[in-house]
C-alpha positions as CSV (number, residue, x, y, z in Angstrom):
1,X,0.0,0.0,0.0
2,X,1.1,3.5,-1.2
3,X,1.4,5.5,2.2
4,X,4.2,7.8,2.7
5,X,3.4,11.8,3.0
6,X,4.8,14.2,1.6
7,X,3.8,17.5,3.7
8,X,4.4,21.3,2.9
9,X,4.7,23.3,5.3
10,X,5.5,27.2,6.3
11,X,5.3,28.5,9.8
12,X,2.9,28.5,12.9
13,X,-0.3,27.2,11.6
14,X,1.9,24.7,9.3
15,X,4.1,23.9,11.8
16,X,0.8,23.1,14.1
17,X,-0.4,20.8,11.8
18,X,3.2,19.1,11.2
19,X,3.3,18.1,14.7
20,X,-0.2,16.2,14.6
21,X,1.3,14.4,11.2
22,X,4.0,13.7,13.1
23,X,1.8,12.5,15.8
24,X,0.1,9.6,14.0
25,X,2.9,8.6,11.2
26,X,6.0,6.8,11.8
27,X,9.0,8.8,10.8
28,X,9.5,6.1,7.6
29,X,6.0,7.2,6.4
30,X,6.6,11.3,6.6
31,X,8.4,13.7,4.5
32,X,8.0,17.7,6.4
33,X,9.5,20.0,3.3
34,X,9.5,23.4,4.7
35,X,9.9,26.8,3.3
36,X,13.3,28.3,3.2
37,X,12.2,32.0,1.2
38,X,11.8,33.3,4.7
39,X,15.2,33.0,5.8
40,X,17.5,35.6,6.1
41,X,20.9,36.8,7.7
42,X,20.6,38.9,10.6
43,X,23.5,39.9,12.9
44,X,25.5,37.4,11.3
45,X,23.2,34.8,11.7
46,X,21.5,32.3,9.6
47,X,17.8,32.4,10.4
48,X,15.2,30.0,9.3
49,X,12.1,30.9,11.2
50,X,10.0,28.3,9.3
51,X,12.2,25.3,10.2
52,X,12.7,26.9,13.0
53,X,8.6,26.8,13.8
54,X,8.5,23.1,12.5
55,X,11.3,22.2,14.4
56,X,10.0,23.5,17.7
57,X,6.9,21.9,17.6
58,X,7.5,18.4,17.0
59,X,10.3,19.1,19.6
60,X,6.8,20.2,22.1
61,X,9.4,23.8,22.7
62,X,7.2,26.0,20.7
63,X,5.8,29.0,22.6
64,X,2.0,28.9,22.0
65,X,1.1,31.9,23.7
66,X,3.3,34.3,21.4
67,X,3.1,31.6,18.4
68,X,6.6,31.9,17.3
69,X,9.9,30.8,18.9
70,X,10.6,28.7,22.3
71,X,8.5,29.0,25.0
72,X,9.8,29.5,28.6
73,X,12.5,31.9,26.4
74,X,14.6,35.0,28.0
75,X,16.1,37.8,26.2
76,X,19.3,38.5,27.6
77,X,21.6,38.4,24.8
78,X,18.7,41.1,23.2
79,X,18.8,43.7,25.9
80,X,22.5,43.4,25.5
81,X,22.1,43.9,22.1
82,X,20.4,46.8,22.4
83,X,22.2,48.6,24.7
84,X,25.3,48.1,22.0
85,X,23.2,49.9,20.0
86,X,22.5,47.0,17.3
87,X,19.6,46.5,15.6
88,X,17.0,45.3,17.3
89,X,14.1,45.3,15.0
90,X,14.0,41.4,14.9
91,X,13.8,39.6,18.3
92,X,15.8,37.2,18.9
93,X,15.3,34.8,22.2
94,X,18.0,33.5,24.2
95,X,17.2,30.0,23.4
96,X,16.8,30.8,20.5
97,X,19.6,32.1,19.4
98,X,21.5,29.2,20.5
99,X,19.7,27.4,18.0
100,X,20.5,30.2,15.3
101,X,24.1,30.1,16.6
102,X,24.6,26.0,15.9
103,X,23.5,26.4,12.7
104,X,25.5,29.8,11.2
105,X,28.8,28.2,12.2
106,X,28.6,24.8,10.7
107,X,26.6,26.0,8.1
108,X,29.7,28.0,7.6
109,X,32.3,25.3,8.1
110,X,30.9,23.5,4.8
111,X,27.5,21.5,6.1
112,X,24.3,21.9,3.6
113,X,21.4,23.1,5.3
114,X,19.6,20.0,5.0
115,X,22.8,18.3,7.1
116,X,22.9,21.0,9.5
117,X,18.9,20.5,9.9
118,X,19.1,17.0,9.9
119,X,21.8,17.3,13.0
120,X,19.9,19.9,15.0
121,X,16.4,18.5,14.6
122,X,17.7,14.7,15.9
123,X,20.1,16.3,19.0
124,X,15.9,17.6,20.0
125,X,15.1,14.0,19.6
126,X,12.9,14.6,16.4
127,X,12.6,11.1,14.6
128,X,10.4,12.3,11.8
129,X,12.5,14.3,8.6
130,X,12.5,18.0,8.3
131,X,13.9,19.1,5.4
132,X,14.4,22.6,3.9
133,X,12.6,23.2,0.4
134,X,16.3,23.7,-1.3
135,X,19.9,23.8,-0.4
136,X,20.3,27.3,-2.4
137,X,18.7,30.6,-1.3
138,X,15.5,31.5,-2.0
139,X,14.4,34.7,-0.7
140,X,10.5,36.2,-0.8
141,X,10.1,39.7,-1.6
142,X,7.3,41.8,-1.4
143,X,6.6,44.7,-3.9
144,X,5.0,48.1,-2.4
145,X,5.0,51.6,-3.5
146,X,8.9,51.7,-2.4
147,X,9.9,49.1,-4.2
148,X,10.5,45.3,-3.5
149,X,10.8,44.8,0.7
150,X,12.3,41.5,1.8
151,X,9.9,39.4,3.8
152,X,11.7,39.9,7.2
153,X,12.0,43.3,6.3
154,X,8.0,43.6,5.5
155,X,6.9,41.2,7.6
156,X,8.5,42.1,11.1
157,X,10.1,45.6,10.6
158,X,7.4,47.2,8.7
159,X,5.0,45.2,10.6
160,X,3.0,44.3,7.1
161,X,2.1,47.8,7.0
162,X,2.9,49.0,3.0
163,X,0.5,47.9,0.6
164,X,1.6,44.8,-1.2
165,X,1.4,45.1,-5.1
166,X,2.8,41.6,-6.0
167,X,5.1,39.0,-4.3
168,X,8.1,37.0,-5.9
169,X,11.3,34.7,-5.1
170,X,14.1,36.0,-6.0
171,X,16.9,33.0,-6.9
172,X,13.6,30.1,-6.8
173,X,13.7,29.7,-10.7
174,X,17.5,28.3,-10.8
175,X,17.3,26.6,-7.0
176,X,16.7,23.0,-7.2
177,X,15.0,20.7,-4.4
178,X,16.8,19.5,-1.6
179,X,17.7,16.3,-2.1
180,X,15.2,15.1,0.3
181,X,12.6,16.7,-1.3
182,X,13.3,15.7,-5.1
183,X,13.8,12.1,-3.2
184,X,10.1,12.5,-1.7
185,X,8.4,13.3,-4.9
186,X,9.8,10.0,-6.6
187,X,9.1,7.7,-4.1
188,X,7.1,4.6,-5.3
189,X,5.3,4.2,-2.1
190,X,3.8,7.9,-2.4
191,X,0.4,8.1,-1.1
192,X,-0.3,11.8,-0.7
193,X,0.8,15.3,-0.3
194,X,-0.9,17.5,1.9
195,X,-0.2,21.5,2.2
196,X,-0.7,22.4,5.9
197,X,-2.5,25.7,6.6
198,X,-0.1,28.0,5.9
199,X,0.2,31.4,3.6
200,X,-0.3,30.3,0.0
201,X,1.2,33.2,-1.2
202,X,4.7,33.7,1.2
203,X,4.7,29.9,2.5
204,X,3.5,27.8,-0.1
205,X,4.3,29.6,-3.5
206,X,8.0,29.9,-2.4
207,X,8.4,25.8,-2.1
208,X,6.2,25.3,-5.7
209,X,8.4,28.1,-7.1
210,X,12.0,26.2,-6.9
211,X,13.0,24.5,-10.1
212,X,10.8,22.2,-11.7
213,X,8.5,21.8,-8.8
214,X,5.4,22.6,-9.8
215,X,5.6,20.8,-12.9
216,X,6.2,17.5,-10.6
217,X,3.3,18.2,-8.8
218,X,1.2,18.6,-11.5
219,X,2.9,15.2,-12.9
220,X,2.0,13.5,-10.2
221,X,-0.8,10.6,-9.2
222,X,-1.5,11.1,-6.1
223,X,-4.1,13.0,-4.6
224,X,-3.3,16.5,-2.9
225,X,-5.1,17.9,-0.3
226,X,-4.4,21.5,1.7
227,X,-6.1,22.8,4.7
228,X,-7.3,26.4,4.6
229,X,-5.6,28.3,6.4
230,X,-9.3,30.8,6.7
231,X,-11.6,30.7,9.4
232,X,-14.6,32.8,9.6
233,X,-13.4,34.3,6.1
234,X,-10.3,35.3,8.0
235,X,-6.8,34.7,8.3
236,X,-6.2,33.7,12.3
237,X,-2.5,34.8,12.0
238,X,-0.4,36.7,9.8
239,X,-1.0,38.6,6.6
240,X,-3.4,36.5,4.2
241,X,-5.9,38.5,4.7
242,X,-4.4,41.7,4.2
243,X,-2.6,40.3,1.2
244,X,-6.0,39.3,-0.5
245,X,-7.4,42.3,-0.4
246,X,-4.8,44.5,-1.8
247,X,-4.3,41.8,-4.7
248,X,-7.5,42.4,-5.9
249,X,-9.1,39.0,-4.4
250,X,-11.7,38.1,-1.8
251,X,-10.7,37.2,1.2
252,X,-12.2,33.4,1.0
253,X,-11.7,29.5,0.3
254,X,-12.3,30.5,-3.1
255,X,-9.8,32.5,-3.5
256,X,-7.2,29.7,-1.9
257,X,-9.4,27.4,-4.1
258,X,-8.2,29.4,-7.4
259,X,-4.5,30.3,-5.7
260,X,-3.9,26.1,-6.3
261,X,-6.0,25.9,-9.4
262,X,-5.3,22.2,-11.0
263,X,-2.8,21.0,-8.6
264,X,-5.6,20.8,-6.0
265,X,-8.0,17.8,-5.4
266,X,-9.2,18.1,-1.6
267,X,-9.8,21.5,0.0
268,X,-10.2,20.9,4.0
269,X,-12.4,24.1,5.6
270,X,-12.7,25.2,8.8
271,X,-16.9,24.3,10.3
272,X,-17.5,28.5,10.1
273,X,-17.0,28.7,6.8
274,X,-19.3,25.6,6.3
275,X,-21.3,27.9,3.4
276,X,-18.2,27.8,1.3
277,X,-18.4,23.9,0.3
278,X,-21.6,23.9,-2.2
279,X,-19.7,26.5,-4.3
280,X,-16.2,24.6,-3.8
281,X,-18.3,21.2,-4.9
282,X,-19.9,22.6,-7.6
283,X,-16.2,23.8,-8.9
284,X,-15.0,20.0,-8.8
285,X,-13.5,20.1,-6.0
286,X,-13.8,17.6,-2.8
287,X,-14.6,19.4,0.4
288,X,-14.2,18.4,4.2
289,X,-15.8,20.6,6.6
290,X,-14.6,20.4,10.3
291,X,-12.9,22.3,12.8
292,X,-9.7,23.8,11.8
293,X,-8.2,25.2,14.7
294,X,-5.7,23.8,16.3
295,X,-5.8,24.9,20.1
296,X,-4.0,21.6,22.0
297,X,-1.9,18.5,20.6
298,X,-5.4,16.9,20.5
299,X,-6.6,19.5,18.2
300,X,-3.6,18.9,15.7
301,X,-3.9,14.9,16.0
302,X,-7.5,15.3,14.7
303,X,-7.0,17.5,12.2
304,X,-3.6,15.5,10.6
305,X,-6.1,12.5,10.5
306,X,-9.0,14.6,8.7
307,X,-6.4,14.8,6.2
308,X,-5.3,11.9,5.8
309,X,-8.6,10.2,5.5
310,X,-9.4,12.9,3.0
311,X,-5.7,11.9,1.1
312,X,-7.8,8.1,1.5
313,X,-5.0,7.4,3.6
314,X,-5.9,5.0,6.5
315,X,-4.9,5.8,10.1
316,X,-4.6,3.7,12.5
């Protein structure tokens, strides 16, 4: 039986529902290919906040009151920072920053990211592979009236404040997949790729934009299935919302719907947008409607098997 997963994920609600797929699979029967166009170097540091989310939660360290970085953190090394007069526009946690730290210097003494992640996410005792969308840099730029913004830069700095006129990846077209990744999408035992719930548009696009990654997708014969990441016709963290609007599209499943056009087969919704589904259906499109957010480890166990099912994956 066909059964390993392939999962795409960005950060906080991808990284939620990574941990429940990682809850109910073995590590043999999950691939985690996470976006890398967030990454950036800050302070002479190599930051991945994506892997970084991913990594965190399967590792139970994420902090789920703030939703980003480890929980029970201190900020030391920042208030030092600051009274140095450094930029400080970007908080960085004690914790952390260790894990920042480990992976700047041996990224530097010659390990691929993949390695590096491969070392960090095991020394947390994570069985299950994380893996970075590509071993060459991808970075996600926003346009706005000044120009093009990297994410970090729009994202944190400018607090998503500038109207976005378009988004793009700057070195995505001549990046290949990690190894992993290409590795994954070959596999003869294949059963399913599901996109966790996060940003189409900064998460998503960056992994389908690297080499010829899309066109394996839409090669492929497996059924893929992506949870919205709307509820209540909104967006519960981060920009989508915003994003929408000032690209000219409703803020909606439909719009997510027509974001993933053909490579889409199974659209899960969250129960308050339970009105969306006839329209979805009547597109051609499968539809699960059920609760989408993921509050508790129970919350993200039930959900990763919603998908599943709807990948016509059995859990056990």
């Amino acid at each position: 039986m066909k059964k390993h997963i392939l999962a795409l994920s960005g950060g906080v609600g991808g990284a939620k529902l990574a941990a429940g797929l990682a809850s109910v699979l073995a590590p043999e029967d999950l691939t985690l290919v996470v976006n890398t166009g967030d990454d950036f170097e800050h302070l002479g540091l190599t930051i991945c906040p994506d892997i970084d989310s991913v990594t965190y939660a399967l590792a139970g360290l994420n902090d789920t009151e703030r939703g980003w970085g480890v929980k029970d953190e201190t900020w030391q090394a920042m208030a030092m920072l600051r009274a140095l007069g450094e930029a400080d526009w970007f908080n960085l946690g004690d914790r952390d920053m260790g894990m920042h730290i480990a992976r700047s210097w041996r990224l530097r003494g010659g390990d691929t990211l993949s390695a590096v992640t491969a070392r960090l996410t095991r020394e947390l005792g994570i069985a299950h592979a994380i893996v970075p969308m590509s071993e060459a840099p991808v970075r996600t730029q926003v346009g706005t009236a000044e120009g093009w913004l990297d994410f970090q830069r729009y994202f944190v700095a400018e607090q998503c404040r500038p109207v976005a006129t378009g988004v793009r990846f700057e070195g995505a077209a001549s990046a290949a997949p990690s190894p992993a990744f290409a590795a994954a999408l070959e596999r003869d035992d294949l059963g399913a790729i599901i996109v966790c719930p996060s940003n189409p548009y900064l998460s998503v696009d960056p992994i389908l934009a690297v080499g010829d990654v899309r066109e394996a997708l839409e090669r492929r014969k497996v059924s893929l299935v992506a949870v919205s990441p709307l509820v209540g016709g909104a967006s519960l963290k981060g920009p989508l919302g915003k994003l929408l609007g000032e690209l000219g599209k409703p803020v909606s499943n439909a719009s997510i719907a027509d974001h993933y056009g053909d490579l889409l087969d199974h659209l899960v919704i969250d129960e308050a947008d339970a009105g969306d589904a006839g329209d979805l259906r009547a597109r051609g499109l499968s539809v699960t409607v059920c609760p989408t957010v993921m509050w508790h480890a129970d919350d993200r166990e039930r959900l990763a098997r919603v998908a599943l099912i709807a990948a016509g994956i059995e859990t056990g």
